[in-house]
C-alpha positions in Angstrom: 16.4 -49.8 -26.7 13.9 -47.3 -24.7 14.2 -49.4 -21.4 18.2 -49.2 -21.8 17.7 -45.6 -22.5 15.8 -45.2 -19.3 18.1 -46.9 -17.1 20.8 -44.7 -18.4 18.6 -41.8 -17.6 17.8 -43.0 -14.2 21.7 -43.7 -13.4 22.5 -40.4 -14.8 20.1 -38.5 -12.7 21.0 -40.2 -9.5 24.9 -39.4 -10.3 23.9 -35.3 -10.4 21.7 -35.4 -7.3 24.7 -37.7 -5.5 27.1 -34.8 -6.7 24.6 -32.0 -6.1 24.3 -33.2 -2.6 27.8 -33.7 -1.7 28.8 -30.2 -3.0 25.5 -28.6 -1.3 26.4 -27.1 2.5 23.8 -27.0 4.9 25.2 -24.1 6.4 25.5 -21.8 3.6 21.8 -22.7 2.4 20.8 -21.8 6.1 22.3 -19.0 5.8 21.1 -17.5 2.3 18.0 -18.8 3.6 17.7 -16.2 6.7 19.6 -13.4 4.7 16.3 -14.1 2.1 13.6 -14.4 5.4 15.9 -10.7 6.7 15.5 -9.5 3.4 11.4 -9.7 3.0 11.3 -8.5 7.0 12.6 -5.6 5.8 10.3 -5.2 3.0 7.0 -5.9 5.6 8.1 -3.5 7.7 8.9 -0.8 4.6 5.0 -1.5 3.4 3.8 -1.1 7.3 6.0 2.7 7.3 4.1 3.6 4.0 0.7 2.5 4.6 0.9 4.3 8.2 2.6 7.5 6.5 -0.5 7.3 3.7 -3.0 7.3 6.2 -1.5 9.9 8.7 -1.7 12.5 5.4 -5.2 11.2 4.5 -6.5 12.1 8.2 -4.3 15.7 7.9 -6.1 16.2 4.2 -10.0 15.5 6.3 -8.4 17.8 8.9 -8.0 20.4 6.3 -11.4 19.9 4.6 -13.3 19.8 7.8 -11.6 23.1 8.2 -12.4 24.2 4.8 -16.4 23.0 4.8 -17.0 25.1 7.9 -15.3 28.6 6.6 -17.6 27.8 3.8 -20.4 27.8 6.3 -19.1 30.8 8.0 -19.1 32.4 4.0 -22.6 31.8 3.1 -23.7 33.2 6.4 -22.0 36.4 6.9 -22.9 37.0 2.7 -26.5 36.3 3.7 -26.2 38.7 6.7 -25.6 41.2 3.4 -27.8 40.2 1.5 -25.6 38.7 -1.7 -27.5 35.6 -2.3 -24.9 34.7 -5.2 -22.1 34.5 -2.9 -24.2 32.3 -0.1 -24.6 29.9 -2.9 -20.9 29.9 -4.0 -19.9 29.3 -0.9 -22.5 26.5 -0.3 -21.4 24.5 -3.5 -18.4 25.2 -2.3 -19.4 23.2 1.2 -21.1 20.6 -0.6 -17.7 19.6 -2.8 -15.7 19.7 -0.2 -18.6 17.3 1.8 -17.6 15.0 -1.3 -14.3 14.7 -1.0 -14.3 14.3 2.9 -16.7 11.0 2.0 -14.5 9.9 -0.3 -11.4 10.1 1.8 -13.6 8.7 4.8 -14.3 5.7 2.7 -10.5 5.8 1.7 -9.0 5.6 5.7 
């Protein structure tokens, strides 16, 4: 009984893939095909946009704290020049976070 079960299997299966092939059209699977290969083109060149966009603001944000970790220097010198030690050290911690987040972004570019 299990062979004549298989046979009847086999025959079936053979009958759907016979059918499934003569209904398929190589042109319309060629052409959901490139519409698919179009489709993830588009979404490369998307990721491409956004990773160049990221890093263009990551070098404007080291810009800005290169800018910002020498005012601090400029800070801590003139409030030397008169003589307020508590504002040269404000303006030094100041430096030294900002020296933190430039490594940071550094590592991140």
């Amino acid at each position: 009984m299990a062979g004549i079960l298989g046979r009847i299997s086999t025959i079936f299966k053979a009958k759907i893939t016979a059918s499934l092939d003569a209904a398929e059209n190589p042109n319309e699977t060629l052409d959901l095909s490139y519409e698919q290969q179009v489709e993830q083109l588009q979404k490369v060149r998307r990721g491409i946009a956004d990773v160049v966009t990221a890093k263009a603001r990551l070098q404007l944000q080291l810009a800005h704290l290169q800018q910002d970790s020498g005012r601090f220097d400029n800070q801590a010198r003139q409030a030397l020049a008169a003589n307020r030690e508590d504002l040269a050290r404000l303006s030094l911690s100041r430096k030294a976070d900002a020296a933190q987040q430039l490594q940071s972004l550094q590592t991140q570019v």
